[in-house]
N, C-alpha and C positions, 0 to 999 in steps of 0.2 A: 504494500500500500504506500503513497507516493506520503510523503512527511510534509507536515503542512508548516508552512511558515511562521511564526512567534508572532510576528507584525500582521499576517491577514487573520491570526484567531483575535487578539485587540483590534484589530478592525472592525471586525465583525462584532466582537464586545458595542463597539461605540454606537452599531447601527443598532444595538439591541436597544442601548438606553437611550436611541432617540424612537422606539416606540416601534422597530422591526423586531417580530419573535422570530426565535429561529426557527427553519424548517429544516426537515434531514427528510426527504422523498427517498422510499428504495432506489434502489440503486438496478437490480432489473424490471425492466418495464416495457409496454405495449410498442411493437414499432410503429405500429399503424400511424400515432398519432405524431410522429415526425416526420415521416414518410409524407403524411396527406398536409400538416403547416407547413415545413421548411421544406417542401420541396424534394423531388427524386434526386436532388445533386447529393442530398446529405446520406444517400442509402451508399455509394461506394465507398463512406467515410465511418460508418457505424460499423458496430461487430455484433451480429445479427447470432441468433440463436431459431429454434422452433421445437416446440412441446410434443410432448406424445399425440395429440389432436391437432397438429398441423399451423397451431397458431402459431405470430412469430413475434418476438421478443428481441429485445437487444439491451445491451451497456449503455446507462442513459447518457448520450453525445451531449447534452449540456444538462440547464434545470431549470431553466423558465417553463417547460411545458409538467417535467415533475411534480412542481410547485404548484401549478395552475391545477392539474388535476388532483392533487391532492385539497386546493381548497374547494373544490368544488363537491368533492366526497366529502369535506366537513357541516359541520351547521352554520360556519359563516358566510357558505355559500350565497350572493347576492349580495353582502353585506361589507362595508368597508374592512378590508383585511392588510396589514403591510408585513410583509417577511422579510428576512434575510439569512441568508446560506454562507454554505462553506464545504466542500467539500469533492469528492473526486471524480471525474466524465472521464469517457473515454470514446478518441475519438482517434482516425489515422490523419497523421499529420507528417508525412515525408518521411527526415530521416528523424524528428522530432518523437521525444516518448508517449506513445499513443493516451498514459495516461494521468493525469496533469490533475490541481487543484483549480478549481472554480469559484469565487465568492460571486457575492451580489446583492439584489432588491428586486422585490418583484411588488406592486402595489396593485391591490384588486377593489373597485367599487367607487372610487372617486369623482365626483362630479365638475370637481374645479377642474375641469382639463389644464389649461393654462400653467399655472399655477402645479400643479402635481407634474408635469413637464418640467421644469424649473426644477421644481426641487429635485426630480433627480439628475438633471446636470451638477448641479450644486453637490450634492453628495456624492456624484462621481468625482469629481473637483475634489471634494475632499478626502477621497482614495489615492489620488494621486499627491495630494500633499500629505497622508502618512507617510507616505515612503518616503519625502523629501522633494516631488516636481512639482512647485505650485505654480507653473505658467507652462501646462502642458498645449500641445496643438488644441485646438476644439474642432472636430468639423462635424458641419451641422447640414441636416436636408429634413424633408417634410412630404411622406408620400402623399398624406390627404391632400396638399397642394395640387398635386399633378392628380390626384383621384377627382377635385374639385375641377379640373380646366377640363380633365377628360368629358364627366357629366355633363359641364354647358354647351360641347359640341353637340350637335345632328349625328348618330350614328346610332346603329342598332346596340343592344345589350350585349349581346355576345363580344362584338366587338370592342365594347368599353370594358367588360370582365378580360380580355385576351390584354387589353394595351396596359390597364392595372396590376395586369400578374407579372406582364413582363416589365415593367420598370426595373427594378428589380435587375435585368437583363438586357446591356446596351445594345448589343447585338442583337439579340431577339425584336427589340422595341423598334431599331430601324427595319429590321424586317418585314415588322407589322407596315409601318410605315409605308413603304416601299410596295408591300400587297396591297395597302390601300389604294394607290396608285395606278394597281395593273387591270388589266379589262381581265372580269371573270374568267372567260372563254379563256384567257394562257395561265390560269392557275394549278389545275389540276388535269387528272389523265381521267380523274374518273369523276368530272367535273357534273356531267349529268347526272351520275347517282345522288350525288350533295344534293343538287340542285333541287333533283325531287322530292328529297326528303325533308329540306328547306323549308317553312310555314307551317308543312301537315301537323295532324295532329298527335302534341306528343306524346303522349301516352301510346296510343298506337303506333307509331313508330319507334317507338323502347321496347314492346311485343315483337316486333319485327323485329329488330335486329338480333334481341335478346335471342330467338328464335332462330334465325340462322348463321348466329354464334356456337350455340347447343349444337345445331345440327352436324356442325364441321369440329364438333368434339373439342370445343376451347371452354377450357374452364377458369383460366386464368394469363395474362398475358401482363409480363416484368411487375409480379406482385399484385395486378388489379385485378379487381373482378368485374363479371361480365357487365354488373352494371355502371362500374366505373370505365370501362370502357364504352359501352353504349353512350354514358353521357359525354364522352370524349367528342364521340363518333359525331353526336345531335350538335354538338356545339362548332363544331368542325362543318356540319351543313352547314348552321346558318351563317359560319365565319365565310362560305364560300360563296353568299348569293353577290348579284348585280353590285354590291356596294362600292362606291368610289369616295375616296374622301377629296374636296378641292382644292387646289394648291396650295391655295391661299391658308386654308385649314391647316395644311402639313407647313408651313411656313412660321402658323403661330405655334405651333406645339415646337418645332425646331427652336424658335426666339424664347420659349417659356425654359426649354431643356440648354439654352446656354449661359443663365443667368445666374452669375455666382459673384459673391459680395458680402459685405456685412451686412445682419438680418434688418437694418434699417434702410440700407441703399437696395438689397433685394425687394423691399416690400414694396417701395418705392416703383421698382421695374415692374412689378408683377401689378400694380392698380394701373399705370402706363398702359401695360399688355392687354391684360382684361377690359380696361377701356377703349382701347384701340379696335379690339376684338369681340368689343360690343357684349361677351361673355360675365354669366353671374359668376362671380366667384368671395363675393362679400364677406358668404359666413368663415371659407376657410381663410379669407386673410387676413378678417381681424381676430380670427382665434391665433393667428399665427403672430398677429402683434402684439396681442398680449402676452402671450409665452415672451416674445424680447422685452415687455415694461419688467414681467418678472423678474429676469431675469437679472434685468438693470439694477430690481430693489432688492436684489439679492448682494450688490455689488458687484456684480462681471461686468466687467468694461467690452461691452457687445460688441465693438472694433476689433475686439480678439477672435468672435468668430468669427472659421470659413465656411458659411451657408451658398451652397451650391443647389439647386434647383434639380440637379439630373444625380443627384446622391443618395444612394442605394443598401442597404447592406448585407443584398443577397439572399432573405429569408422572404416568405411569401409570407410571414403573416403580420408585417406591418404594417399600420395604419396611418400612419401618422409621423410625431417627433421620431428620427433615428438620429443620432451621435456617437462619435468616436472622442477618445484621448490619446492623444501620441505623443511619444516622447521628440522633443525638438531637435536634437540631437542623433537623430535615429532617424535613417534614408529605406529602412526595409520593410516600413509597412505595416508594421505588427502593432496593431492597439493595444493600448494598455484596459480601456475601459470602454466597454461597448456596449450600446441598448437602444430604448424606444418605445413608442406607444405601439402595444396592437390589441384596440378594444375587438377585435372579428373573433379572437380566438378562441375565448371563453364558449362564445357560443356553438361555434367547430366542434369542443370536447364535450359537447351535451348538455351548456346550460338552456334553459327555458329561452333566454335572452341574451341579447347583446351585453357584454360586463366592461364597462372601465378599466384598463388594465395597461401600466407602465412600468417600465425596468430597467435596470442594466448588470451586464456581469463583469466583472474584475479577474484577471489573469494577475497572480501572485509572481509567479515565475517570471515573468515579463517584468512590472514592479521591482521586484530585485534587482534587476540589471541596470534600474534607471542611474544615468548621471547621479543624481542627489541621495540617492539611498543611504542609508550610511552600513 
């Protein structure tokens, strides 16, 4: 078992006595529910198991989802909950040791969006000044933004569900981009099947396929079942009808995706854009101004972050604030503290409703290394 550092168990002390209880989530757990948040990238990085009944199991790769479904098997379920952890993931990481300690916060039920944003930058801030870097990088992005400009286009659902998953995904996203662009008729080979299936009705079109799935003896394909492939398939028609998006369209999302600045001169681009573009995007961007007053009467001199518009952090189930900490001093990448809002998720693992829920997690190992440590 990997030894945990003196300085992230007093860490984690401090978060207790500002009102985070700790959590300890077992340590083997459900794949399923990494697999369907984070995304298929995260399955060649887990270390997968399966039970005598074929279910499958894995070493839990972090503990925001641990946490999350352990509150929601508690009775605070719905109810404002704050945690804080510590302890060991395992995950493959190159020639890196697959298994490493994890701290963090995970905040469930909070209504102050804004404000609950804030304070965990601010307590990531203060992770990094335990160890000694009190002026690490900040960088800062906001997927409800880009979820908010998607919504006030014209475009089917399907479509605005595919360009919100792949944010997320540079490449992917200009690809979408780029499809939107192309005449139906040169997308696919088997453009007329989509096509048909396109509009009908779905439920009978989930009979069919589901049906001649069975038929050709598939029971399961790269982990999914027939009905997650079917819904793959139906969303795949309707991504492939007549749609075209306008130039002009692809020009604004392009001017939205190259806007990076401090969160007061971005807000500033982004009322510019969305007025220019004639687009609603009010409610996300003065929630997203408030998140900077707080931040301001927290004392962060908000000139320090770098908020970038097209910044990502690679997990599909963020919603909202995502941030990093980096050491200045350090050209490779590696955060020291990472997190973000994703209120979708709660509801993903089975609650009744959508749950407030923000976070971040703390790499110790990393922390040690910093310039300032002692």
């Amino acid at each position: 078992m990997t030894a945990t550092d003196p300085r992230a168990e007093s860490l984690t002390a401090q978060f207790e006595a500002q009102g985070y209880a700790r959590a300890n989530p077992a340590i083997l757990q459900p794949a399923e529910p990494f697999l369907d948040l984070s995304g298929e990238d995260i399955r060649r990085r887990m270390y997968l198991t399966t039970d005598a009944g074929g279910r499958e199991f894995c070493l839990r790769p972090d503990l925001t989802i641990p946490v999350a479904r352990d509150y929601l098997a508690s009775a605070a379920a719905g109810d404002v909950a704050n945690f804080c952890y510590l302890g060991p993931v395992f995950r493959y990481r190159g020639e890196a040791t697959a298994e490493f300690i994890q701290g963090g916060i995970e905040s469930f039920g909070r209504t102050d969006i804004a404000a609950a944003d804030a304070e965990m930058v601010a307590l990531g801030l203060e992770a990094t000044a335990h160890y000694g870097l009190t002026a690490p990088d900040i960088r800062m992005g906001d997927v409800g933004l880009f979820a908010a400009l998607i919504e006030a286009i014209d475009l089917p659902a399907a479509w605005k569900r595919r360009l919100v998953k792949d944010f997320n995904r540079a490449e992917s996203l200009q690809n979408d981009l780029v499809s939107l662009n192309v005449a139906a008729s040169e997308r696919s080979e088997y453009q007329g099947v989509l096509a048909a299936l396109a509009g009908q009705d779905r439920k009978g079109a989930q009979a069919l396929i589901s049906d001649l799935i069975s038929i050709a003896g598939i029971t399961a394909v790269g982990g999914r079942s027939i009905n997650e492939i079917t819904e793959r398939f139906l969303d795949q028609a309707a991504l492939s009808t007549a749609t075209r998006l306008p130039q002009e369209m692809t020009a604004v999302i392009q001017r939205f995706l190259a806007i990076a600045a401090d969160p007061d001169e971005a807000a500033a681009a982004l009322r510019a854009l969305s007025a220019d573009a004639k687009l609603n995007m009010e409610q996300a961007l003065d929630l997203f101004e408030s998140r900077t007053g707080f931040l301001a009467a927290r004392g962060l001199d908000v000139t320090r972050v770098k908020f970038s518009t097209s910044y990502g952090r690679g997990l599909d189930y963020y919603t909202g604030l995502v941030f990093e900490l980096h050491d200045p001093k350090r050209s490779d990448g590696r955060y020291l503290v990472a997190g973000g809002r994703y209120d979708g998720m709660l509801a993903r693992l089975g609650a009744a409703q959508a749950i407030p829920a923000v976070g971040f997690a703390v790499w110790p190992d990393r922390l040690a290394d910093v310039g300032g440590a002692a």
